[in-house]
Legacy VTK file of the C-alpha trace (Angstrom):
# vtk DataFile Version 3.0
C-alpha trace
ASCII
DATASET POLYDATA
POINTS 292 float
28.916 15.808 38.570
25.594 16.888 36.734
24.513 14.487 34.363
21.726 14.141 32.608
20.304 10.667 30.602
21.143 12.103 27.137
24.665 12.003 28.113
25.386 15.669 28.784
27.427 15.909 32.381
28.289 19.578 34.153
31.409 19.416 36.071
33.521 22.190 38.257
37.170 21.643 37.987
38.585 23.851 40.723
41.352 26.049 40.926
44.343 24.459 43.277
46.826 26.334 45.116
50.328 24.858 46.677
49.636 25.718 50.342
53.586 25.108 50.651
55.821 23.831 47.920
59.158 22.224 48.486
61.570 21.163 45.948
63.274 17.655 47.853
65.489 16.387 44.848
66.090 16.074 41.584
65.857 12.470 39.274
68.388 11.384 36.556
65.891 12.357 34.048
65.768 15.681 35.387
62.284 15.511 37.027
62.064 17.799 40.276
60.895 15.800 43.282
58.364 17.466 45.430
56.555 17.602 49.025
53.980 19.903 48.700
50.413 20.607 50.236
47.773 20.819 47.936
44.380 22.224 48.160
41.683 23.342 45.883
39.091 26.414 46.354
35.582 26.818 45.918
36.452 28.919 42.873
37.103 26.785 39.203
36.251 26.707 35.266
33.116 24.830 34.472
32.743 21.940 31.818
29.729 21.217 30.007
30.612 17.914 28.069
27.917 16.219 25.619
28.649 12.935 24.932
28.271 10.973 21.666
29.467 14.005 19.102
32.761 14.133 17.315
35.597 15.528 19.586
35.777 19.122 20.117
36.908 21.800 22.290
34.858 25.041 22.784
35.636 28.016 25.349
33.924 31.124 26.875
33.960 32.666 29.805
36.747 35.712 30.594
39.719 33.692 29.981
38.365 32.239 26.809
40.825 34.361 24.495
44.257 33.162 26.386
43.258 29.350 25.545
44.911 27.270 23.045
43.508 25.689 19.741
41.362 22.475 20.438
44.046 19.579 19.312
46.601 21.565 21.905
44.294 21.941 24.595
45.405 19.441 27.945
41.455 18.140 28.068
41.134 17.260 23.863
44.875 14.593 25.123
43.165 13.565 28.442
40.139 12.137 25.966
42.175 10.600 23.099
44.172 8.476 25.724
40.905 7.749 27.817
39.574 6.704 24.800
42.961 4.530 23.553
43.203 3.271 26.959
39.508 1.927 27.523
38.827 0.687 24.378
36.510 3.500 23.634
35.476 5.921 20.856
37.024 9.666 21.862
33.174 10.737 21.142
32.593 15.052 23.380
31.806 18.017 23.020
33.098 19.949 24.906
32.447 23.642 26.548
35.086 25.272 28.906
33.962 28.220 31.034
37.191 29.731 31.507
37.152 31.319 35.217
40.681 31.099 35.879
43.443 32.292 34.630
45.573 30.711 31.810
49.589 29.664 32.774
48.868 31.145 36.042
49.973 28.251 38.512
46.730 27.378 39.765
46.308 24.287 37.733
43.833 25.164 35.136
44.543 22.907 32.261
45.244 20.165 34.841
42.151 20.654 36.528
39.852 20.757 33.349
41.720 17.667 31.809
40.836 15.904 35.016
37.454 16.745 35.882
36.779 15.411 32.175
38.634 12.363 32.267
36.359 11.722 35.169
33.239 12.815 33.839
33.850 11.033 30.362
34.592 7.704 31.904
31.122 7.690 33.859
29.433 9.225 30.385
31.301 6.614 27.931
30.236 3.525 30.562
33.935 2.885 31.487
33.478 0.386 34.582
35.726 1.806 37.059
39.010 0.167 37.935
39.258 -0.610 34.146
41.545 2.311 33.582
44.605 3.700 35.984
43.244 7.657 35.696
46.104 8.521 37.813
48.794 6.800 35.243
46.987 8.355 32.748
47.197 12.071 34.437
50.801 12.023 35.197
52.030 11.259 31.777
50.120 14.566 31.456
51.400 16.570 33.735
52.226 15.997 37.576
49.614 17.996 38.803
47.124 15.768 36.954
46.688 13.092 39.862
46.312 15.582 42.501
43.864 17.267 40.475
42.155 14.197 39.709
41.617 13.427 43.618
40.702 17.222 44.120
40.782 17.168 48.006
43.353 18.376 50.265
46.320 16.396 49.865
50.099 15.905 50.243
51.700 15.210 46.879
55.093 14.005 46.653
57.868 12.252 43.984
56.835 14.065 41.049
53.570 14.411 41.444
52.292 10.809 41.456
52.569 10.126 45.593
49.541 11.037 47.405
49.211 10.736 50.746
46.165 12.247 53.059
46.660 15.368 54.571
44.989 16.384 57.861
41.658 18.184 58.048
41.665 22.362 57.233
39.547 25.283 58.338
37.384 26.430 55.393
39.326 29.570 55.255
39.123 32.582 53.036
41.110 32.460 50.325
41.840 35.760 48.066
43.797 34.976 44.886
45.732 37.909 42.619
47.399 37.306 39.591
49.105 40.012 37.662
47.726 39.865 34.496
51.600 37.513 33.276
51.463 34.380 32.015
54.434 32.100 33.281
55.239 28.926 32.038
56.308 26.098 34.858
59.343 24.702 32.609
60.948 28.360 32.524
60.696 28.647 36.613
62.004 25.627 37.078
65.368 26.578 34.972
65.289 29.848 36.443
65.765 28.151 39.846
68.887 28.710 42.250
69.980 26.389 45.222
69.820 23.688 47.041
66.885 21.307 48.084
64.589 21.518 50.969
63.286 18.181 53.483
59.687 17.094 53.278
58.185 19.409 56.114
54.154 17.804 56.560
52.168 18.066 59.660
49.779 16.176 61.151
47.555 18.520 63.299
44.659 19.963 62.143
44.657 23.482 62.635
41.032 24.762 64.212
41.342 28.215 62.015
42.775 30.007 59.151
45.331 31.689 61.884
46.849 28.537 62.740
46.312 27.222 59.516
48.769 30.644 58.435
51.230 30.001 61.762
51.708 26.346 60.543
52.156 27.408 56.623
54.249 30.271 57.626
57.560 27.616 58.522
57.169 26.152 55.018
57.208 28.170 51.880
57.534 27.572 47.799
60.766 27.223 46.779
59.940 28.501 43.375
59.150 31.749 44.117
62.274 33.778 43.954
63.075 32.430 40.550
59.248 33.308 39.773
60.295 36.511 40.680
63.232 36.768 38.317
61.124 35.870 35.384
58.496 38.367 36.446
59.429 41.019 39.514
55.432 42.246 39.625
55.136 38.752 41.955
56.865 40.621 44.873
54.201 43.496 44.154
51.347 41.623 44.404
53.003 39.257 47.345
53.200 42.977 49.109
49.947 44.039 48.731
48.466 40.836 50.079
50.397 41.044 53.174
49.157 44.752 53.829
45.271 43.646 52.889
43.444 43.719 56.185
42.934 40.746 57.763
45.375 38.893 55.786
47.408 35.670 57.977
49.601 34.841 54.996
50.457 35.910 51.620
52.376 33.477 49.311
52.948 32.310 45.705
51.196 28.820 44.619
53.190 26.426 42.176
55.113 28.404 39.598
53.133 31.459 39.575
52.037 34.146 38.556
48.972 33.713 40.896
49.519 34.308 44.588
47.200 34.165 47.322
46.101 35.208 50.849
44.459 33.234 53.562
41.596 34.467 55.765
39.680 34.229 58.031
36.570 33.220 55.736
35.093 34.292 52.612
33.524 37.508 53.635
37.143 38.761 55.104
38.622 38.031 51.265
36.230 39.840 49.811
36.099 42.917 51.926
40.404 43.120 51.500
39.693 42.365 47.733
39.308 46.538 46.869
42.822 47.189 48.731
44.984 45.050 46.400
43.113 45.308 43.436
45.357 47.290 40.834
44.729 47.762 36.996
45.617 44.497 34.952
45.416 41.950 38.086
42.779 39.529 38.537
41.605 39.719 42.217
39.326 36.953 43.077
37.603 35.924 46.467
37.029 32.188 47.324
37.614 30.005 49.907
39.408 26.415 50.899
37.455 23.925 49.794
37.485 21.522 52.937
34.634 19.424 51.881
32.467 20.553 54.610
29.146 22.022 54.853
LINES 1 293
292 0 1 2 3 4 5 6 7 8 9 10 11 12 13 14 15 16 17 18 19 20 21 22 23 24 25 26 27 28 29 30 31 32 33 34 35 36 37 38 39 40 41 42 43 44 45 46 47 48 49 50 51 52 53 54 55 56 57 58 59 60 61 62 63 64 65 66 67 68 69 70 71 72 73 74 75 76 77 78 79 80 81 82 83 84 85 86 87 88 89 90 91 92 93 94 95 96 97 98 99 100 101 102 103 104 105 106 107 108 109 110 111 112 113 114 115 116 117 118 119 120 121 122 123 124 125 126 127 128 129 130 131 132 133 134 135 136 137 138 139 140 141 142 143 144 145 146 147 148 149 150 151 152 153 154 155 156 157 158 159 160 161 162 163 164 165 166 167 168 169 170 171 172 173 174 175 176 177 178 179 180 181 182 183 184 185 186 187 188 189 190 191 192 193 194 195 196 197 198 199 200 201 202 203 204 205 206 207 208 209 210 211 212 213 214 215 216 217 218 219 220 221 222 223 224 225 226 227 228 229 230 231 232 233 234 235 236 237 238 239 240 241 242 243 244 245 246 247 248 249 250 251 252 253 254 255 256 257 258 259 260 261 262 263 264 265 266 267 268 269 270 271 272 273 274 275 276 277 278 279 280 281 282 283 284 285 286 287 288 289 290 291
């Protein structure tokens, strides 16, 4: 975090993708249970938040237009219960540069409500420890806690388990989403079947190859109901696998979005031209591994 004395803090909140995604169970309530490895790219929205001004949400950026009204939006709820929670006066401005996609199963609004929950506790003087920001996430949304760590991770129950997950290559990563909005709820309803085992590993693979090999026994058990809602999935899932020097093509969390792994940044960017159609956002990043 950025932050400057007069109380105005830059913060990336970056895009996550479900390396694998498996749906264990199912509670009372009807909560899915999860085991799923989570990681985060190099590639995010931006937050400019200015402390001390009445509470407000602002966008730009290229996904600006698909966001929704201030009072709606996941980060103006993350700072009303910070604030009801600590004590404090819900007192930001806000400013959202909108990089990623909007519904598109990379964890956008999760990822922007946490990197501000974060960034307004240090900026409203919150000691830590006086506040469970992980409590506070879930009743958000279960990626909130994972997003709120933002390092590789292994997320389980419904979204509030987090366990450590071994180290990764810092692999290319190219992500492609067709230009559809899904929303979670609906591909969760849409789903058919039975439930899949927790499936984690504990090596650390020394490239994005074996990182692939390792990934390609596990999968996301969302994705043929994703593909119901929204059949251009299997297009983009195709062209990924044909893109040169692609290990593994695969849908993250409830789609749209879908990504490749490779073997760095430069090898995503040079296959970025051969799946690039009208309509879909190709973007090149890469695993963030929290490594030089």
């Amino acid at each position: 975090m950025n932050a400057s004395p007069s109380g105005v803090a830059t913060v990336r909140a970056p895009a996550k993708i479900n390396l694998y995604f498996h749906i264990t169970g199912r509670q009372a309530d009807g909560y899915h249970l999860v085991d799923s490895l989570v990681g985060f790219t190099t590639l995010g929205d931006e937050l400019t938040i200015r402390a001390g001004e009445p509470l407000d949400i602002v966008s730009d950026g290229p996904f600006a237009e698909g966001m929704p009204p201030p009072y709606k939006n996941l980060v103006y709820q993350a700072a009303q219960l910070l604030a009801d929670n600590a004590g404090a006066q819900a007192r930001a401005h806000v400013t959202i540069t909108k990089n990623l996609p909007v519904a598109a199963g990379i964890g956008g609004g999760s990822t922007d409500a946490a990197a501000a929950m974060k960034a307004m506790a240090a900026l409203w003087g919150i000691p830590d420890g006086a506040v469970d920001l992980y409590e506070m996430g879930l009743s958000l949304g279960s990626d909130l806690p994972a997003c709120l760590k933002a390092q590789t991770t292994y997320v389980g129950g419904i979204g509030e388990t987090l366990d450590d997950a071994p180290a990764l290559p810092k692999s290319g990563i190219l992500l492609v989403n067709p230009g559809v909005a899904l929303v979670t709820a609906s591909v969760f309803q849409a789903r058919r079947g039975g439930f899949n085992p927790p499936d984690r590993f504990d090596e650390s693979p020394k490239n994005a190859a074996a990182l692939a090999a390792l990934l390609a026994d596990r999968g996301n058990d969302l994705t043929d109901a994703a593909i119901r809602l929204c059949p251009v999935i299997r297009n983009v899932l195709a062209a990924l696998e044909a893109a040169p020097g692609c290990h593994l093509a695969r849908m993250t969390g409830s789609g749209a979005t879908c990504f490749g792994i490779f073997d760095d940044l430069a090898a995503a960017e040079a296959a970025a031209p051969a799946v690039a159609q009208d309509g879909w956002w190709v973007a090149p990043t890469e695993l963030d591994t929290g490594t030089i």
